[in-house]
C-alpha positions in Angstrom: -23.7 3.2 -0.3 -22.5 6.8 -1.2 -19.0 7.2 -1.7 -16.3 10.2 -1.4 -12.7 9.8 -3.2 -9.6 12.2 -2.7 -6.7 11.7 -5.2 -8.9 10.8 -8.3 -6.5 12.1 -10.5 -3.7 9.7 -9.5 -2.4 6.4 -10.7 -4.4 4.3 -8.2 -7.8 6.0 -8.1 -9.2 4.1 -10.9 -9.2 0.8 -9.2 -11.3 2.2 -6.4 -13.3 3.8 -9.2 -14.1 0.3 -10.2 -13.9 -1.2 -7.5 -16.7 1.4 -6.1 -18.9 0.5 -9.5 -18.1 -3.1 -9.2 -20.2 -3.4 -5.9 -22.7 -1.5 -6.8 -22.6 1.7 -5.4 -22.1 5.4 -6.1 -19.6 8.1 -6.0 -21.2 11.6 -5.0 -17.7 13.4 -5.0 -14.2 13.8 -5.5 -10.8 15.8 -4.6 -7.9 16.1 -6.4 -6.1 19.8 -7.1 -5.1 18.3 -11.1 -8.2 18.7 -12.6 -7.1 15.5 -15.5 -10.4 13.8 -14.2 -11.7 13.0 -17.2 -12.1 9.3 -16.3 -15.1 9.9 -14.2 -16.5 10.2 -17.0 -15.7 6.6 -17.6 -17.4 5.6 -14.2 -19.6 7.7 -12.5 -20.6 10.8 -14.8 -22.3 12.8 -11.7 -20.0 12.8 -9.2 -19.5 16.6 -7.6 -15.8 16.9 -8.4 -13.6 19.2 -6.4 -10.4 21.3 -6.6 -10.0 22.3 -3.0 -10.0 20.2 0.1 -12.2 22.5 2.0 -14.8 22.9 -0.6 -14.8 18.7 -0.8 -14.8 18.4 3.3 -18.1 21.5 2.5 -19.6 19.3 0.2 -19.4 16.3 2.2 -20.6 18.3 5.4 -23.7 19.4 3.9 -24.6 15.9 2.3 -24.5 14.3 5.9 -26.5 17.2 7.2 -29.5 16.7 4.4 -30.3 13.0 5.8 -29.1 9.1 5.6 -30.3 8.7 2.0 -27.1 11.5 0.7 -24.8 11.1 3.4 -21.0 9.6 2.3 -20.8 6.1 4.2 -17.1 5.9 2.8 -14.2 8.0 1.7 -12.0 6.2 -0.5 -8.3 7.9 0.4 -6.2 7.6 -3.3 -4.3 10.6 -2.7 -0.3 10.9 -2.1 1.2 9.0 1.5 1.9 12.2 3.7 -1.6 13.3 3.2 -3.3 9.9 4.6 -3.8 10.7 7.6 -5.1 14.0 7.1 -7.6 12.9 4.9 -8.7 10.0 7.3 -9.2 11.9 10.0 -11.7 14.1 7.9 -13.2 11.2 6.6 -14.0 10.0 10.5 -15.2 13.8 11.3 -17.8 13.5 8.8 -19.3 10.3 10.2 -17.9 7.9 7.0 -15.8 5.4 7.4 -12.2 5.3 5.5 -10.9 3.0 2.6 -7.0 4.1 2.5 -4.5 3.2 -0.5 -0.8 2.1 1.0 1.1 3.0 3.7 -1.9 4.0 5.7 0.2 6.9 7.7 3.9 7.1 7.6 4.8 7.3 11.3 3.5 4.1 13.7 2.3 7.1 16.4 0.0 8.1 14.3 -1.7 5.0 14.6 -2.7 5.5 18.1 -4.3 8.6 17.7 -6.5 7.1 14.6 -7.7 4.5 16.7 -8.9 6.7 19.0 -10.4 8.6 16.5 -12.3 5.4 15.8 -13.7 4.8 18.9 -14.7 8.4 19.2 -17.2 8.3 15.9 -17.9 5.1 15.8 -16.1 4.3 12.6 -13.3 2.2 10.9 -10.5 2.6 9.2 -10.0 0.3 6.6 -6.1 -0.6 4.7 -6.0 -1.6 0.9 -3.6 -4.8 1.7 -4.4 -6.2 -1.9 -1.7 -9.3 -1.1 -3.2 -10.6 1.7 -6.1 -11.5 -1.1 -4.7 -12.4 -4.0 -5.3 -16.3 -4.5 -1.9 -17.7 -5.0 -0.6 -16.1 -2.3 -3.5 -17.1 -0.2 -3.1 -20.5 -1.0 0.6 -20.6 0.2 -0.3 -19.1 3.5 -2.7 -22.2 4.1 0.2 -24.6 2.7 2.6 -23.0 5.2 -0.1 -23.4 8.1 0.4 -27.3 7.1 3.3 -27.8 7.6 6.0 -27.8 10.4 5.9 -24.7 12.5 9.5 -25.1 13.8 11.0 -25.0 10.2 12.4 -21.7 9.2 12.7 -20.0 5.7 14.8 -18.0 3.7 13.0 -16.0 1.5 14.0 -13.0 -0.9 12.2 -10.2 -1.8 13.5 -8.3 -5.4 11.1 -5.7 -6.9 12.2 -3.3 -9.6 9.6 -1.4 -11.4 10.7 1.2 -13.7 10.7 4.9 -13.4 11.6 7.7 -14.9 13.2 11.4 -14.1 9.9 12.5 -13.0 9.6 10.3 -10.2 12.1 11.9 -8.3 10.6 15.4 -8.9 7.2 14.3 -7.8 6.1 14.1 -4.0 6.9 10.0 -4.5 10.6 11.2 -4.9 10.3 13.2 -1.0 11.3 11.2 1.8 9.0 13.9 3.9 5.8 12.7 1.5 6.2 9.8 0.6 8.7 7.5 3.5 10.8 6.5 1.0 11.5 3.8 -2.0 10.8 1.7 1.0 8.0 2.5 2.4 6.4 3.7 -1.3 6.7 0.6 -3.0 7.8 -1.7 -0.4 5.5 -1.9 2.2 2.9 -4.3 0.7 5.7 -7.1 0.6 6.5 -6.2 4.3 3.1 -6.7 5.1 3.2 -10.0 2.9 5.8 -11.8 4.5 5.2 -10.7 8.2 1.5 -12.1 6.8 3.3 -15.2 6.1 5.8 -15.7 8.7 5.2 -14.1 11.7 6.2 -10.9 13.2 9.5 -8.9 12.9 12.3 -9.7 15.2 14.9 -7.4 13.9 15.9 -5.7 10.7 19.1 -4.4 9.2 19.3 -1.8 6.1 22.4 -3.1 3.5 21.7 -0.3 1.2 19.7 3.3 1.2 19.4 5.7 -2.2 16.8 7.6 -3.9 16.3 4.8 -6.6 16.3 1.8 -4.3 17.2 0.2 -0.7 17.7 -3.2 0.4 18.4 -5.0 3.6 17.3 -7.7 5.9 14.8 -8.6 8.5 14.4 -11.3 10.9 11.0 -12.8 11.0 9.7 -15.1 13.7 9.5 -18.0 11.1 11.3 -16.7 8.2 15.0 -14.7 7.4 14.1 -12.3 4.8 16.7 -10.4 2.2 15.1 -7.8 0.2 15.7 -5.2 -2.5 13.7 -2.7 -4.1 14.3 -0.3 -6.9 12.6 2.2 -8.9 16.4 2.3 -12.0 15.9 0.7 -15.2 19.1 -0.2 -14.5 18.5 -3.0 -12.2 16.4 -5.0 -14.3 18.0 -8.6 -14.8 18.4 -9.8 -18.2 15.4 -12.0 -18.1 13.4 -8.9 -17.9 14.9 -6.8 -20.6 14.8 -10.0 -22.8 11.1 -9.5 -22.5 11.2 -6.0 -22.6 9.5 -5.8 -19.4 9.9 -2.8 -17.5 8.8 -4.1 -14.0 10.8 -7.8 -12.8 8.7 -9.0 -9.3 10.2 -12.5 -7.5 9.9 -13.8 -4.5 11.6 -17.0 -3.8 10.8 -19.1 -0.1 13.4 -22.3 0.2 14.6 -21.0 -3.1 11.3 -21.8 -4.8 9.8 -18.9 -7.2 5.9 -17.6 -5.5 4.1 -17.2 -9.2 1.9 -14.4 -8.8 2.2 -12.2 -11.5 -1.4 -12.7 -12.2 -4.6 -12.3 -10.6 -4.1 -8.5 -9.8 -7.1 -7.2 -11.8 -9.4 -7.2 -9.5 -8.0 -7.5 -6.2 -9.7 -4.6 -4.6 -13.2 -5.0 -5.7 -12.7 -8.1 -3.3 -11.5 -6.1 -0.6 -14.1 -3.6 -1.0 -16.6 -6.8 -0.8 -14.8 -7.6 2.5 -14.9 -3.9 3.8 -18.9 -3.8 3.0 -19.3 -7.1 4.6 -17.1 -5.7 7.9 -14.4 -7.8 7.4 -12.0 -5.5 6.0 -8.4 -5.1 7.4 -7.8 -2.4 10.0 -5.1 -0.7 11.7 -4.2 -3.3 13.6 -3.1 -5.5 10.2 -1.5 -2.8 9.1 0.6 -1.9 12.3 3.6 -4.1 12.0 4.8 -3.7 8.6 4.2 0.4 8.7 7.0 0.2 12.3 9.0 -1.8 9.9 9.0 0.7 7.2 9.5 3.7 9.7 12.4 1.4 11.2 13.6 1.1 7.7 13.8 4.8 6.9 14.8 5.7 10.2 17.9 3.3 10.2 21.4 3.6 9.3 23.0 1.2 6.9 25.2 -1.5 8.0 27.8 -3.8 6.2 27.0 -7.5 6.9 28.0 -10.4 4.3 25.9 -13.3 6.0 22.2 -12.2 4.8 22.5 -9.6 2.2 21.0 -9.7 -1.0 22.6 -10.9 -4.3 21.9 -7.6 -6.0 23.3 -5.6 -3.0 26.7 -7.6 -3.3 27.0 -7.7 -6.9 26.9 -3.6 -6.4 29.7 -4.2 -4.0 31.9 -5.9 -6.6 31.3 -3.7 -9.2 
């Protein structure tokens, strides 16, 4: 299959780079306006690499025009959240289906007018929900089918993964670009738990800064309290004893998920599952994107039943 890639420059691309090398197919071009693409190089040493997106949505037009064998079957979408849906939509105007990174659009309406967009080309749009894959995580799922459906669980949610000034210059640091600490690095454990547990009921936001958020949302099987951050300062002192710069838990019952490993080659198995047609679509990736929307749309509340322990440490100090 021929592949397309916007956003090759940036931090994620090079796991679709493999990913798209580790199935056995081909990049034919490339977007990004930063031209540090010097890891092509690296994977595929021919791709037609492009500044501009109209010279790359050109390029892409022309290939489908010169016949099946140079068409691009798939547009792998790397490039930063506001411009998702943009970039999906050209994608499905040039008859290819897309492969898009996390949060697949920003706003839930958007949705709607993508799967339309789908049924009018006859193509799919495919969400990178790495989680939903990863084998220990996979596992629990099954364990949790086994077991009684009436019981309830309390899980937490704390991620903290260390950045620096230039976050909050870049478009991650927008609210406009990017939804949000929330929605940036947050939504892949929304779509974990609801995964898990069922759909959201209800959800209340505890806290709301540039650096981090926290709150609380009511599954249909599970009470979740969770807290995200992107400040050094947050790390616990298990972390900075192991001069770890990123801390990841998430505790159901009170019992620690391990899955630190086992993320190296996550989406190589969901491209596998998106060549085989068994990808996951917009309608997987519906509920936790109105959650994040929800989230960044909400205004914060004081409640000292199911807040998080970082949130009312904060409060003491």
């Amino acid at each position: 299959m021929n592949f397309g890639l916007t956003g090759v420059a940036g931090y994620i691309a090079p796991r679709h780079l493999q990913a798209i090398k580790e199935t056995g197919n081909n990049l034919v071009a490339c977007l990004d306006p930063h031209d540090s693409v010097g890891l092509l190089d690296r994977y595929f040493s021919n791709t037609a690499y492009f500044r501009e997106t109209e010279r790359f949505d050109r390029h892409i037009e022309m290939l489908r025009h010169q016949g099946h064998d140079d068409r691009v079957d798939y547009i792998s979408i790397c490039s930063p959240n506001h411009l998702h849906d943009a970039h999906i939509r050209m994608a499905l105007r040039a008859q290819a289906d897309a492969i898009c990174e996390k949060p697949l659009v920003l706003n839930p309406w958007n949705l709607d007018a993508l799967e339309e967009m789908e049924k009018e080309y006859q193509k799919r749009v495919y969400s990178i929900l790495q989680l939903r894959v990863h084998p220990s995580l996979v596992e629990l799922k099954k364990q949790i089918q086994s077991q009684n459906m009436n019981t309830r669980r309390d899980v937490r949610i704390t991620y903290i993964t260390s950045r620096g000034p230039w976050y909050h210059y870049s478009w991650k640091g927008d609210l406009q670009k990017s939804g949000g600490v929330a929605t940036n690095i947050g939504i892949h454990f929304f779509d974990l738990v609801m995964w898990l547990f069922g759909g959201a009921v209800r959800s209340e936001l505890h806290l709301s800064e540039s650096s981090r958020a926290a709150g609380f949302i009511e599954l249909k099987d599970a009470n979740v309290t969770w807290y995200l951050s992107v400040d050094r300062a947050d790390l616990p002192e298990e972390a900075i004893a192991k001069n770890r710069s990123t801390y990841r838990s998430i505790t159901v019952d009170g019992k620690e998920i391990e899955f630190t490993d086992g993320f190296t080659d996550l989406h190589t198995v969901l491209y596998k599952k998106i060549l085989e047609g068994t990808g996951f679509g917009i309608s997987e990736t519906r509920p936790s994107i109105e959650v994040a929307y929800g989230i960044r749309t909400q205004s914060v509340v004081k409640n000292t039943e199911m807040v998080h322990p970082f949130v009312l440490n904060m409060e003491k100090d």
